[in-house]
N, CA and C atoms of all chains as a GROMACS GRO file, in nm:
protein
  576
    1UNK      N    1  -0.493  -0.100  -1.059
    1UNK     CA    2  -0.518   0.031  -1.124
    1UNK      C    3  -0.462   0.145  -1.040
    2UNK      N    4  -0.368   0.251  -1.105
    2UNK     CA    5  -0.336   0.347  -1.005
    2UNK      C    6  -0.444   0.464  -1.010
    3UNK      N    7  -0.445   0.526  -0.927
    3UNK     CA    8  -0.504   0.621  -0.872
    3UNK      C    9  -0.462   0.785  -0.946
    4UNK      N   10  -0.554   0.849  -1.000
    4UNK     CA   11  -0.526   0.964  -1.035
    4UNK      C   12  -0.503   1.112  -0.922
    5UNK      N   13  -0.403   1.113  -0.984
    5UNK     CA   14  -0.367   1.271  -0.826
    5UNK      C   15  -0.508   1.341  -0.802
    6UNK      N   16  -0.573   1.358  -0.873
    6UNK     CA   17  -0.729   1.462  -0.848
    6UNK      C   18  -0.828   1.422  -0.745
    7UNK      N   19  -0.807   1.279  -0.809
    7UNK     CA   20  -0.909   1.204  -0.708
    7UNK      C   21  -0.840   1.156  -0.528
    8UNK      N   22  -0.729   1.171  -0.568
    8UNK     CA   23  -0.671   1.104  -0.456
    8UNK      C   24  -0.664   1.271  -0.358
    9UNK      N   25  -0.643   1.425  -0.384
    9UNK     CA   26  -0.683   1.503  -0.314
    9UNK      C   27  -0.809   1.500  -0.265
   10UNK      N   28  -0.899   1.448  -0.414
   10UNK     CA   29  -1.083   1.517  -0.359
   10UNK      C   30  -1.079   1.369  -0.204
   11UNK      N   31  -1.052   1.277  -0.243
   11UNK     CA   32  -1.095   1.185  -0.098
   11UNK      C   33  -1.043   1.255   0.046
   12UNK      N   34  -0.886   1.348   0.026
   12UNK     CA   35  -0.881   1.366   0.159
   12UNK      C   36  -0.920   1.489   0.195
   13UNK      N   37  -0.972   1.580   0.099
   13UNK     CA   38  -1.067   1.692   0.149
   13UNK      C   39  -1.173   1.674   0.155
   14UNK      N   40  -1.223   1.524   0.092
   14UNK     CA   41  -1.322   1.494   0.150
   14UNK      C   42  -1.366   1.488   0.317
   15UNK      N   43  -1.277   1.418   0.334
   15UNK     CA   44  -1.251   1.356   0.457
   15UNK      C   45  -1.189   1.467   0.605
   16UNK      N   46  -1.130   1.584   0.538
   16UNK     CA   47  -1.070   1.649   0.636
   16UNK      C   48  -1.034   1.791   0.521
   17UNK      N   49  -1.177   1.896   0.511
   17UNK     CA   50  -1.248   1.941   0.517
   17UNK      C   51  -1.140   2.093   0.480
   18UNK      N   52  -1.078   2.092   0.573
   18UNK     CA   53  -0.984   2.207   0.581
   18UNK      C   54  -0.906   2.214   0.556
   19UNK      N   55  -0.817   2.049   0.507
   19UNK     CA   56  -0.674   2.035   0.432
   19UNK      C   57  -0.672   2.083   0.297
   20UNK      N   58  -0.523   2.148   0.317
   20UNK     CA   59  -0.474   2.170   0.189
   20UNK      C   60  -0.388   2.093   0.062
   21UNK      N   61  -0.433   1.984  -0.019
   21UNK     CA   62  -0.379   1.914  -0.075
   21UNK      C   63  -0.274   1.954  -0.160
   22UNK      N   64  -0.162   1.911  -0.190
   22UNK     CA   65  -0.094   1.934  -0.249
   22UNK      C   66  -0.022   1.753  -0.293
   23UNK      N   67  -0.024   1.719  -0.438
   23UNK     CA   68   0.007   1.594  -0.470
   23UNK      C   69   0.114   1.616  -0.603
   24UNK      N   70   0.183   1.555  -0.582
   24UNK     CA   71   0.316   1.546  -0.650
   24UNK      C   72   0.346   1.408  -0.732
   25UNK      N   73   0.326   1.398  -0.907
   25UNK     CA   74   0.395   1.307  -0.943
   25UNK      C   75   0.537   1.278  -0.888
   26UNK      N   76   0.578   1.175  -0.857
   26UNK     CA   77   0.735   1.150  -0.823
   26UNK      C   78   0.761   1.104  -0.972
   27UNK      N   79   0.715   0.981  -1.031
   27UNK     CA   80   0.815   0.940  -1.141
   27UNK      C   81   0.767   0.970  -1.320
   28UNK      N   82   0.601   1.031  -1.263
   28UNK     CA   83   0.559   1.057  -1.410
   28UNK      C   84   0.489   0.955  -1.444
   29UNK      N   85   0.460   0.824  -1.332
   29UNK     CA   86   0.363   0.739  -1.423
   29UNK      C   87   0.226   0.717  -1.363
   30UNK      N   88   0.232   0.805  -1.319
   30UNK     CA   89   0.074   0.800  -1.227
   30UNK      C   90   0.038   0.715  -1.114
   31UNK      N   91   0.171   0.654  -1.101
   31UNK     CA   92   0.183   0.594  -0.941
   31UNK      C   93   0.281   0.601  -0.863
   32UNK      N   94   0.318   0.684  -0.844
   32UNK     CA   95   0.429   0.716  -0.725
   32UNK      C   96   0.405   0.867  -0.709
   33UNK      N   97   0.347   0.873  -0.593
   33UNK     CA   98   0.328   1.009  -0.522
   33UNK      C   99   0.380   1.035  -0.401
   34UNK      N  100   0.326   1.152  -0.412
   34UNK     CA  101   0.384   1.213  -0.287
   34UNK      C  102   0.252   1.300  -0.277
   35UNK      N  103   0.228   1.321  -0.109
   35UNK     CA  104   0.128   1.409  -0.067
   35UNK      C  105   0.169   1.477   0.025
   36UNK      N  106   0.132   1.640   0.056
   36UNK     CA  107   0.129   1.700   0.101
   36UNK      C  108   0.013   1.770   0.185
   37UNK      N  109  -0.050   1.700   0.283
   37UNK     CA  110  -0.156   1.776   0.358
   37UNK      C  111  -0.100   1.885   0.492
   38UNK      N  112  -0.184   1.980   0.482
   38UNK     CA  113  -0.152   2.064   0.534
   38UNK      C  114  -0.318   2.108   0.631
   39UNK      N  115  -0.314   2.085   0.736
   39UNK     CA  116  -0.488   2.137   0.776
   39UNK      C  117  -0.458   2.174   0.944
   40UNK      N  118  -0.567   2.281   0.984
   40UNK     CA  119  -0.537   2.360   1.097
   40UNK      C  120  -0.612   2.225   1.184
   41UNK      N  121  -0.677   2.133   1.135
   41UNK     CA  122  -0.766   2.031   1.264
   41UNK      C  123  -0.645   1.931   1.275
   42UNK      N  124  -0.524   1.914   1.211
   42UNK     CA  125  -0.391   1.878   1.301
   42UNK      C  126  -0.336   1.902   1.407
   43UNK      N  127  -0.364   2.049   1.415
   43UNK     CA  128  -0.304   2.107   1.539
   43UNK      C  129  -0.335   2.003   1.622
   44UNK      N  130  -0.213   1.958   1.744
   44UNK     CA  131  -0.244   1.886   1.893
   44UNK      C  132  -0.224   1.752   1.850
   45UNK      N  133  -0.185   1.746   1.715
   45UNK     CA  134  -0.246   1.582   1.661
   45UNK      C  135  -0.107   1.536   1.648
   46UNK      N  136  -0.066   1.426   1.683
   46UNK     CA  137   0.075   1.320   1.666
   46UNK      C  138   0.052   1.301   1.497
   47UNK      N  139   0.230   1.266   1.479
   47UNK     CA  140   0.196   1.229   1.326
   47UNK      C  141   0.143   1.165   1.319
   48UNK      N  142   0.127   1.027   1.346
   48UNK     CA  143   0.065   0.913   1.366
   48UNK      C  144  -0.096   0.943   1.365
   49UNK      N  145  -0.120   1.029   1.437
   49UNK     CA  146  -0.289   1.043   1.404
   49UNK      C  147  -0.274   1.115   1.316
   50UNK      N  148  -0.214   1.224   1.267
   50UNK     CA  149  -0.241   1.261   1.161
   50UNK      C  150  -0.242   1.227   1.044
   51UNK      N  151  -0.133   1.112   0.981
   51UNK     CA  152  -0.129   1.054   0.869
   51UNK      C  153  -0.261   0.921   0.867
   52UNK      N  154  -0.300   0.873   0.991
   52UNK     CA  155  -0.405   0.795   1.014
   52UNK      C  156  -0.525   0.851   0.978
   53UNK      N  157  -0.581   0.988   0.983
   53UNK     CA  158  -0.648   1.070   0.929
   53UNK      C  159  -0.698   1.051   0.736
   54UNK      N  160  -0.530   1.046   0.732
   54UNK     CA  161  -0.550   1.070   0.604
   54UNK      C  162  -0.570   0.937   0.506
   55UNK      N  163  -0.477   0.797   0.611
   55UNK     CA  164  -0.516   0.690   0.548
   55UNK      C  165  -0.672   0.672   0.542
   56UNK      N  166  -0.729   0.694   0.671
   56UNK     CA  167  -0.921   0.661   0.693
   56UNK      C  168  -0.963   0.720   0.597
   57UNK      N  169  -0.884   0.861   0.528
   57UNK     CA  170  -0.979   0.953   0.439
   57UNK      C  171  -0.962   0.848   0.292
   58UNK      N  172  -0.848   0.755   0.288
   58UNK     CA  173  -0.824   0.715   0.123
   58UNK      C  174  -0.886   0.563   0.157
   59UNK      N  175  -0.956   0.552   0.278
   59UNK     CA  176  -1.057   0.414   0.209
   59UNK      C  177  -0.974   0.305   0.201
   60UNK      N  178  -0.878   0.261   0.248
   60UNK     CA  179  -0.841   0.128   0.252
   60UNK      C  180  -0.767   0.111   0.102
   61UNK      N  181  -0.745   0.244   0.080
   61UNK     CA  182  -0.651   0.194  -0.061
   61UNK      C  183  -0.487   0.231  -0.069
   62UNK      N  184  -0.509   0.266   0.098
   62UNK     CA  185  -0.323   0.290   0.139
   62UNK      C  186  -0.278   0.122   0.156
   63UNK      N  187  -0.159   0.109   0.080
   63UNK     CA  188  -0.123   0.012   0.102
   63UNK      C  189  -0.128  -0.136   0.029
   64UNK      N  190  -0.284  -0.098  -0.035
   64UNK     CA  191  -0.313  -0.176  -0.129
   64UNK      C  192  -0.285  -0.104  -0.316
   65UNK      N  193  -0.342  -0.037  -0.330
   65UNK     CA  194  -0.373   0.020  -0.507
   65UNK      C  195  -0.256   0.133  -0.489
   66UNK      N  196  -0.298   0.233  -0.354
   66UNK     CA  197  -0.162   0.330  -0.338
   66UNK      C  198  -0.067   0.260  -0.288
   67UNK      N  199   0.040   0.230  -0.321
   67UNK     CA  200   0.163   0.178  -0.234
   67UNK      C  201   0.270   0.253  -0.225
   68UNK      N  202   0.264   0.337  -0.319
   68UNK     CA  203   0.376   0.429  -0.336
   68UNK      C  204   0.333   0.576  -0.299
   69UNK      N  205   0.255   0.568  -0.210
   69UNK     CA  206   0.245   0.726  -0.134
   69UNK      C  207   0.321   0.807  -0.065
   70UNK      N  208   0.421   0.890  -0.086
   70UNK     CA  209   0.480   0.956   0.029
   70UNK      C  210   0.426   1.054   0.112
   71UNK      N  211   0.379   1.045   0.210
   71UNK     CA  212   0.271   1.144   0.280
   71UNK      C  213   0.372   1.246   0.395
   72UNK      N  214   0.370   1.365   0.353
   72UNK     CA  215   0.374   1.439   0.467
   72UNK      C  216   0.270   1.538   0.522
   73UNK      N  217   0.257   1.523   0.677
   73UNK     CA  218   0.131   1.610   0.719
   73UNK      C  219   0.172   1.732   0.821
   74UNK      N  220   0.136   1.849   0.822
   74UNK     CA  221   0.163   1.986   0.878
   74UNK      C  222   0.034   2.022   0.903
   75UNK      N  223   0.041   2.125   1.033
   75UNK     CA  224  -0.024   2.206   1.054
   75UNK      C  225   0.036   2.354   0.972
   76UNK      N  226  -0.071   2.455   0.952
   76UNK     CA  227  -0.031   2.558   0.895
   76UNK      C  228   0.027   2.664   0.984
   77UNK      N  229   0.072   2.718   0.953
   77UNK     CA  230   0.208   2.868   1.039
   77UNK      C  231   0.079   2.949   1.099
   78UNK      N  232   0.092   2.938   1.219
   78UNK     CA  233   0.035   3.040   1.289
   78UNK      C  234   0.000   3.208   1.208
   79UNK      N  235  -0.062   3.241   1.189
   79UNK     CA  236  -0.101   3.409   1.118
   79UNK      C  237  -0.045   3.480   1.241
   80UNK      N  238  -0.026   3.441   1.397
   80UNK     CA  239  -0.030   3.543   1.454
   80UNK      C  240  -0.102   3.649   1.482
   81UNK      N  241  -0.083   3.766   1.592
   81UNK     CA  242  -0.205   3.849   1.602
   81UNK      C  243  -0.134   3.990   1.651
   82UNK      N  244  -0.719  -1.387   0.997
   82UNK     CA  245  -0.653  -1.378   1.074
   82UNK      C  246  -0.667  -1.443   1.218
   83UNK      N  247  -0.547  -1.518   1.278
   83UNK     CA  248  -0.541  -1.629   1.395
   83UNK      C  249  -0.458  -1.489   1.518
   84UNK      N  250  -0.519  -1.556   1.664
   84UNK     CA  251  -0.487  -1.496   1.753
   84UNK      C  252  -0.345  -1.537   1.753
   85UNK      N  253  -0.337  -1.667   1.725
   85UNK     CA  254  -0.189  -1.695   1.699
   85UNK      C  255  -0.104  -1.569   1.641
   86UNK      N  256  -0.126  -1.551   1.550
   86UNK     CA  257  -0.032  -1.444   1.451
   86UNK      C  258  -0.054  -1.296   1.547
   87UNK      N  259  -0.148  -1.276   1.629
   87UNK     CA  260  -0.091  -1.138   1.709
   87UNK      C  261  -0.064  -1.187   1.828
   88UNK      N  262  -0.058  -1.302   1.861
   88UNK     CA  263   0.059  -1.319   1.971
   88UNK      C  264   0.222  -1.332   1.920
   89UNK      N  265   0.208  -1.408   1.823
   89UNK     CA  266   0.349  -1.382   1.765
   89UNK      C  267   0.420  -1.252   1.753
   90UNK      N  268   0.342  -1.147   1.735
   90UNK     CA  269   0.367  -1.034   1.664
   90UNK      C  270   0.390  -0.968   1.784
   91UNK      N  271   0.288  -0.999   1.866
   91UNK     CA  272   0.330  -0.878   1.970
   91UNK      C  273   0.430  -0.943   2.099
   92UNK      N  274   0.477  -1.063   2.089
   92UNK     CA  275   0.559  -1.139   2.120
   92UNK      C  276   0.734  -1.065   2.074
   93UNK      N  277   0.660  -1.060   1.944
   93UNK     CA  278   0.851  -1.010   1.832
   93UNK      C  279   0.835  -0.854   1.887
   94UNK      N  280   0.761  -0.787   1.896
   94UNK     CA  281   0.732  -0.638   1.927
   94UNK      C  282   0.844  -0.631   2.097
   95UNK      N  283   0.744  -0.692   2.142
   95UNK     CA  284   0.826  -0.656   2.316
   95UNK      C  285   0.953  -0.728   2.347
   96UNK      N  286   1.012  -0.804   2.237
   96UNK     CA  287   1.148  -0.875   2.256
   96UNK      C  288   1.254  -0.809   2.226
   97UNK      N  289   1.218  -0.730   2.150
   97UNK     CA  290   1.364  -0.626   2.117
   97UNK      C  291   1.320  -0.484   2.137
   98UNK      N  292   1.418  -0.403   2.174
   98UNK     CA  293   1.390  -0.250   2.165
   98UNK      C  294   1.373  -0.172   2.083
   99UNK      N  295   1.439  -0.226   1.985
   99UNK     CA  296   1.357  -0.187   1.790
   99UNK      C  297   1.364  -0.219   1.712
  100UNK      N  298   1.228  -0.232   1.690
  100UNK     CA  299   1.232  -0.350   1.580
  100UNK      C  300   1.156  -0.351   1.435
  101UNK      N  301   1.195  -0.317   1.345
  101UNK     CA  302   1.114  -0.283   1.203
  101UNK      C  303   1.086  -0.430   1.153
  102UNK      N  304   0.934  -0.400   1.120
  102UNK     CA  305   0.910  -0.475   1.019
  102UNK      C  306   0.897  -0.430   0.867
  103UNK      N  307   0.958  -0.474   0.757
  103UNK     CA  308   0.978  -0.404   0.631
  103UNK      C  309   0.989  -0.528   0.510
  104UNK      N  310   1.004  -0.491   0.418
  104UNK     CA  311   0.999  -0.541   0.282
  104UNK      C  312   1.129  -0.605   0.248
  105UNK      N  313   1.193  -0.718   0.291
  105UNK     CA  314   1.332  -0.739   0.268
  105UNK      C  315   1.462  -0.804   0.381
  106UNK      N  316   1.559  -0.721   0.377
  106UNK     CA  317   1.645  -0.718   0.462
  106UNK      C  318   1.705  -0.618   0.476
  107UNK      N  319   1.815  -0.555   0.615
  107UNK     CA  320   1.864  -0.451   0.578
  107UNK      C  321   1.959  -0.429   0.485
  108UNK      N  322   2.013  -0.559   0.457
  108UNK     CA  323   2.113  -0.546   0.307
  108UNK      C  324   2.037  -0.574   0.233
  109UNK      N  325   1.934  -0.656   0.241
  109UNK     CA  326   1.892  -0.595   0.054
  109UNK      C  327   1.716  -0.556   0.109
  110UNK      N  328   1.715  -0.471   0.104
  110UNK     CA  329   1.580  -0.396   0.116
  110UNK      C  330   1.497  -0.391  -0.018
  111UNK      N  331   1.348  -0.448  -0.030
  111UNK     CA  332   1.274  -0.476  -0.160
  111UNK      C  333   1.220  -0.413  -0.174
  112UNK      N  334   1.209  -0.261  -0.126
  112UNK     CA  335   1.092  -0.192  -0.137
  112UNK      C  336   1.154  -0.035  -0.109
  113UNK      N  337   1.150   0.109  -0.162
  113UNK     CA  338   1.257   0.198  -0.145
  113UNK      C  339   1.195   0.262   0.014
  114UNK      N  340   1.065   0.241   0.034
  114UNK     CA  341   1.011   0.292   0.207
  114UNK      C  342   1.095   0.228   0.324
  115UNK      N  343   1.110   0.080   0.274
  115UNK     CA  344   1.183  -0.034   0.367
  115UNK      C  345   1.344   0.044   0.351
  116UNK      N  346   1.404   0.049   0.252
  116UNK     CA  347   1.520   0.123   0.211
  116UNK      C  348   1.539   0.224   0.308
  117UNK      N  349   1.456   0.324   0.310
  117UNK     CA  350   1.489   0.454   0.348
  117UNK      C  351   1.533   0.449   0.508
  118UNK      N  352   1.367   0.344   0.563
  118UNK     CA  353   1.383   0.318   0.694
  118UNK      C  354   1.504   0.311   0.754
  119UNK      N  355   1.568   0.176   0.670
  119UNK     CA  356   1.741   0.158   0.711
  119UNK      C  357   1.826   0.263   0.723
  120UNK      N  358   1.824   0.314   0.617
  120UNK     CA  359   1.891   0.455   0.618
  120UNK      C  360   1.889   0.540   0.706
  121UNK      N  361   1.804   0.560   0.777
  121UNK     CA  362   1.741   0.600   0.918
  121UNK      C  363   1.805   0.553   1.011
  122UNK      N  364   1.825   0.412   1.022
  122UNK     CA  365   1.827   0.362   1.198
  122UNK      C  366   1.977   0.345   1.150
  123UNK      N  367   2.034   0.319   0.998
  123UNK     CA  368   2.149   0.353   1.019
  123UNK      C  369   2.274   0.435   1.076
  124UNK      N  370   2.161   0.533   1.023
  124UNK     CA  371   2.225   0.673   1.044
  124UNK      C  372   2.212   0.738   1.230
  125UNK      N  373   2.131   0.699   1.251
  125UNK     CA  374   2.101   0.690   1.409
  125UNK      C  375   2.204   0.574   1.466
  126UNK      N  376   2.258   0.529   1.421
  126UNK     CA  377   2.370   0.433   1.491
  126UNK      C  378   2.311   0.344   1.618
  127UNK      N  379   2.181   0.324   1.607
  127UNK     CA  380   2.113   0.219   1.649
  127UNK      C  381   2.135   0.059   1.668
  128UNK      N  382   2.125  -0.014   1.791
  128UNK     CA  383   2.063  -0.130   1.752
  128UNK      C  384   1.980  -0.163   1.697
  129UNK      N  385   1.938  -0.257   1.609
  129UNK     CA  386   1.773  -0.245   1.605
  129UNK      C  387   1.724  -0.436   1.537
  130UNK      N  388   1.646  -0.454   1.519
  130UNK     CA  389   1.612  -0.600   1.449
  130UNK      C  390   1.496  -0.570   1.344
  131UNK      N  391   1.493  -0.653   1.257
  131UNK     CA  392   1.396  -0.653   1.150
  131UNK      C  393   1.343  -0.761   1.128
  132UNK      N  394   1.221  -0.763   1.084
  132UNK     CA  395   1.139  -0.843   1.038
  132UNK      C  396   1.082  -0.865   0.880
  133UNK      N  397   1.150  -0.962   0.795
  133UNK     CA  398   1.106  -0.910   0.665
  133UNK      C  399   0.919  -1.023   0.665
  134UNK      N  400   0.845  -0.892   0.606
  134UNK     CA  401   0.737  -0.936   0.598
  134UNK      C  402   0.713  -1.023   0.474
  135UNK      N  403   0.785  -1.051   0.391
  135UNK     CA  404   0.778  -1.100   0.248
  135UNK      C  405   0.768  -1.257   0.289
  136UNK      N  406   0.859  -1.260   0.396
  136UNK     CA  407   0.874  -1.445   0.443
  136UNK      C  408   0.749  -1.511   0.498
  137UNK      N  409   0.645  -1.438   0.532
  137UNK     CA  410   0.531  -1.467   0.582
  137UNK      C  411   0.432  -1.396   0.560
  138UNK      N  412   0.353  -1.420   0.511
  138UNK     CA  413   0.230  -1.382   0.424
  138UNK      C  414   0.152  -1.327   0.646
  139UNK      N  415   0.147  -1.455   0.708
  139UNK     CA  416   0.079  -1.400   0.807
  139UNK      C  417   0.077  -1.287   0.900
  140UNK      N  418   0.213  -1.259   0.906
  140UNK     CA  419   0.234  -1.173   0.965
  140UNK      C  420   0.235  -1.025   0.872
  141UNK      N  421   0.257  -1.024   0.731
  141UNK     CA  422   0.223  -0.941   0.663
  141UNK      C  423   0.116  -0.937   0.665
  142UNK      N  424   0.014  -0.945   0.646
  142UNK     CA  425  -0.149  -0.874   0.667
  142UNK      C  426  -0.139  -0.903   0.812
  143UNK      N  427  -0.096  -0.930   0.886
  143UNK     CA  428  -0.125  -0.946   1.064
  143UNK      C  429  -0.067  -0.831   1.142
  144UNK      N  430   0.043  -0.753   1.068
  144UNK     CA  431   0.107  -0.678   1.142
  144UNK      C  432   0.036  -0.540   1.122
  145UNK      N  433  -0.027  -0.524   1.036
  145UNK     CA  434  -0.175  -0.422   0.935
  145UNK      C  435  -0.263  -0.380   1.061
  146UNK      N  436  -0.298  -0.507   1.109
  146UNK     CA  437  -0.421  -0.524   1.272
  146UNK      C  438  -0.342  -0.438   1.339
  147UNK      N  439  -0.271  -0.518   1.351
  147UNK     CA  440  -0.225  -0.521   1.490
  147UNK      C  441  -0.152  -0.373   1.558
  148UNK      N  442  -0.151  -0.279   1.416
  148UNK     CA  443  -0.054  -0.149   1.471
  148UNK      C  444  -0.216  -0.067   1.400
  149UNK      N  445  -0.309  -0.118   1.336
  149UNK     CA  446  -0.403  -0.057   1.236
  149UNK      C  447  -0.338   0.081   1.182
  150UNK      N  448  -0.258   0.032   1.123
  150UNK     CA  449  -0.194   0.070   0.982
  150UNK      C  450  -0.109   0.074   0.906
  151UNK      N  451  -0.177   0.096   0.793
  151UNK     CA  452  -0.219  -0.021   0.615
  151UNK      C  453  -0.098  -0.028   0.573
  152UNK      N  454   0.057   0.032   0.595
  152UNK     CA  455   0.185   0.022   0.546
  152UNK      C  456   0.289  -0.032   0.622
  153UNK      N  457   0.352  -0.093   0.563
  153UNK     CA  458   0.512  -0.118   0.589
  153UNK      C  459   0.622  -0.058   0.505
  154UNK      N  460   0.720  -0.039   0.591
  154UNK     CA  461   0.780  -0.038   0.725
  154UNK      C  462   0.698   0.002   0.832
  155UNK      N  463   0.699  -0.050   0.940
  155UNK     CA  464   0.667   0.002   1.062
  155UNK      C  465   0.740  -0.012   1.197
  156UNK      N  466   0.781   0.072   1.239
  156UNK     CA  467   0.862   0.093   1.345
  156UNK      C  468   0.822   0.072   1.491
  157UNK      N  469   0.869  -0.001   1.567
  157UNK     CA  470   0.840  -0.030   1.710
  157UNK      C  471   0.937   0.040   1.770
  158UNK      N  472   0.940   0.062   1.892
  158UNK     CA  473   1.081   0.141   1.954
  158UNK      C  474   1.001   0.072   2.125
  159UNK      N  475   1.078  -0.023   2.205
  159UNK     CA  476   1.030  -0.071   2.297
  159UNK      C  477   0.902  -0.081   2.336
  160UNK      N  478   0.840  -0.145   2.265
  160UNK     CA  479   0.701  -0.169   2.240
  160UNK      C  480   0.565  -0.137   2.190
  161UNK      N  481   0.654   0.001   2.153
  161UNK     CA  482   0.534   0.124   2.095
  161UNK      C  483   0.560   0.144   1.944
  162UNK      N  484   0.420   0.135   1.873
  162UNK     CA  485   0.446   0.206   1.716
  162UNK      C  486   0.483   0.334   1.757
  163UNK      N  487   0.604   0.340   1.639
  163UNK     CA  488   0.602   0.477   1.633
  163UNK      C  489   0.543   0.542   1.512
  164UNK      N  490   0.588   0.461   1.360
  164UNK     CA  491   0.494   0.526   1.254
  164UNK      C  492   0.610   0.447   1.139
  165UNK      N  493   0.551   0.501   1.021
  165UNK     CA  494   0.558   0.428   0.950
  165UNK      C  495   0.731   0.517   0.865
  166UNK      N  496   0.768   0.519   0.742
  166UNK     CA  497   0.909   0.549   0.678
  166UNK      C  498   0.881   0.724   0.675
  167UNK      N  499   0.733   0.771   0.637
  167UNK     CA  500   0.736   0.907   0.609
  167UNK      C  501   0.775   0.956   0.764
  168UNK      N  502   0.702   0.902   0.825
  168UNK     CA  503   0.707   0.970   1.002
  168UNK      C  504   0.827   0.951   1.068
  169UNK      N  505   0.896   0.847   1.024
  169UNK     CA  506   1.059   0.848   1.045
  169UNK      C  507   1.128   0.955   1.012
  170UNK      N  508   1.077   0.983   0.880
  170UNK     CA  509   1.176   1.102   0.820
  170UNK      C  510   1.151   1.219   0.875
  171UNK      N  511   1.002   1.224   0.926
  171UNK     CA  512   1.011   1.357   0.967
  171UNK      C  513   1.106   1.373   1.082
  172UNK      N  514   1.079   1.291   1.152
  172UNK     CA  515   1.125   1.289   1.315
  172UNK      C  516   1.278   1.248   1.277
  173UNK      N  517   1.319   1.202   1.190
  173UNK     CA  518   1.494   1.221   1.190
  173UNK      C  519   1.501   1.378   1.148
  174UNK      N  520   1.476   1.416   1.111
  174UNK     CA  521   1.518   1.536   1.051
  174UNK      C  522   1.493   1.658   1.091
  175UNK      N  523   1.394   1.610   1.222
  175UNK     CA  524   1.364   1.742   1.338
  175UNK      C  525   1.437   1.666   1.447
  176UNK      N  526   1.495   1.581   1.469
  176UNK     CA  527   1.627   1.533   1.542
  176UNK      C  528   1.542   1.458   1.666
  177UNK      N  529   1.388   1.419   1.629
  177UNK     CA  530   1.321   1.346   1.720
  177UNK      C  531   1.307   1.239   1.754
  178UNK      N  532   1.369   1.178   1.625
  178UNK     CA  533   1.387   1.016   1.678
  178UNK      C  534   1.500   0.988   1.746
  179UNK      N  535   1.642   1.083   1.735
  179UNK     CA  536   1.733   1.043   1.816
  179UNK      C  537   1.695   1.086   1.952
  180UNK      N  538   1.631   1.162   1.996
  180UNK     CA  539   1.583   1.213   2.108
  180UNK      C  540   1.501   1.117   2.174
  181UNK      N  541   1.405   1.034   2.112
  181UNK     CA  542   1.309   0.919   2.155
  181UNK      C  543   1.389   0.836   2.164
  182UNK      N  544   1.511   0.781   2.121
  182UNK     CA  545   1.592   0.690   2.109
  182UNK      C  546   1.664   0.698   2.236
  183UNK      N  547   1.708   0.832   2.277
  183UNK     CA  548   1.801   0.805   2.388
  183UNK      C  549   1.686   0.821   2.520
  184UNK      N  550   1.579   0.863   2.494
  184UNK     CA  551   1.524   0.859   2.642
  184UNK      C  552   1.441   0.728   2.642
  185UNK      N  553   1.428   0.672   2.520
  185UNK     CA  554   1.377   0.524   2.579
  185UNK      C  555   1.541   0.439   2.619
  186UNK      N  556   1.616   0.484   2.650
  186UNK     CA  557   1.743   0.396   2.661
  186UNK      C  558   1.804   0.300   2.560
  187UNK      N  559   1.789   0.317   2.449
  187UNK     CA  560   1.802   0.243   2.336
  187UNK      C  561   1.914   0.224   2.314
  188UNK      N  562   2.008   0.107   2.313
  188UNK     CA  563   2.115   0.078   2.295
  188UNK      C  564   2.203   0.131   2.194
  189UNK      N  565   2.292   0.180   2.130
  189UNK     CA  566   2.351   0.206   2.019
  189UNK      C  567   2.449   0.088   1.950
  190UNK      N  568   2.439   0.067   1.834
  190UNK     CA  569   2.492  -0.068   1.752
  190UNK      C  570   2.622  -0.047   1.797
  191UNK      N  571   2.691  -0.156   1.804
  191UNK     CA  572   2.875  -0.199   1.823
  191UNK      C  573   2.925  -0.183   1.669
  192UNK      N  574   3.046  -0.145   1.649
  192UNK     CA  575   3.159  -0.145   1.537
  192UNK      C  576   3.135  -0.016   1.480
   0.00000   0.00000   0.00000
């Protein structure tokens, strides 16, 4: 069963509180995405922990039900002062 | 899962200087993440070795443990994960993997 984009944001703001989801049909059939997290508790963080973040936040369904996730993760642009 | 299968694994890990495990081969890649990867270490004019996980069920769920995490492709670069096809792309394209490439001493492919 694929995964609906809504639900697949609410798990990783579940999970990491301050991200900004952004999820992208790629082909229109409700399984091939793309994600876009964006959260300031990245800062300092390797991609690697950061996309690890986001797998822990989707529950063991990276890889299995999601397979077609494209994940990219950012910290947000400094506001400056 | 057998201790066998992460000695194997981390056996194939420290034998080459980079080494993907992915969905396929690099000529025929089964999967477009495994795809892209290539495209990557191609384009980096790399040595590198692969592992298609399709030929062995064990080492496909074994290689999951053993880096704890849930996707393939996954990239080794002299013994270290580095990450998986998205984290490639980033780091090709902020010019970081060729940069990790030449300060781990990483050979560059012949022809």
């Amino acid at each position: 069963m694929p995964m609906a984009a809504d639900d697949i944001a609410e798990m990783i703001r579940g999970a990491i509180p301050d991200a900004t989801v952004e999820i992208t049909d790629l082909a229109g059939d409700g399984d091939h995405y793309a994600a876009r997290v964006v959260a300031e508790s990245f800062r300092g963080q390797s991609r690697v922990i950061q996309q690890r973040r986001v797998y822990d936040a989707l529950g063991g369904r990276m890889g299995g039900v999601l397979h077609a996730l494209q994940l990219t993760t950012a910290v947000p642009p400094s506001t400056g002062a | 899962m057998t201790d066998d299968t992460q000695a194997r694994i981390d056996q194939a890990v420290k034998a080459a200087d980079v080494l993907l495990f992915m969905k396929g081969t690099p000529l025929f890649p089964q999967c477009g993440f495994s795809s892209r990867a290539i495209a990557i270490l191609d384009h980096l004019g790399v040595e590198y070795a692969s592992i298609d996980v399709l030929q062995d069920q064990a080492i496909r769920q074994g290689i999951k443990q053993y880096s704890d995490w849930p996707t393939i492709p996954q990239l080794y670069v002299k013994g270290e994960f580095v990450g998986g096809s998205d984290i490639m792309m980033e780091m090709y394209e902020e010019g970081e993997l060729a940069e990790l490439m030449a300060e781990k001493g990483v050979k560059k492919a012949e022809g």
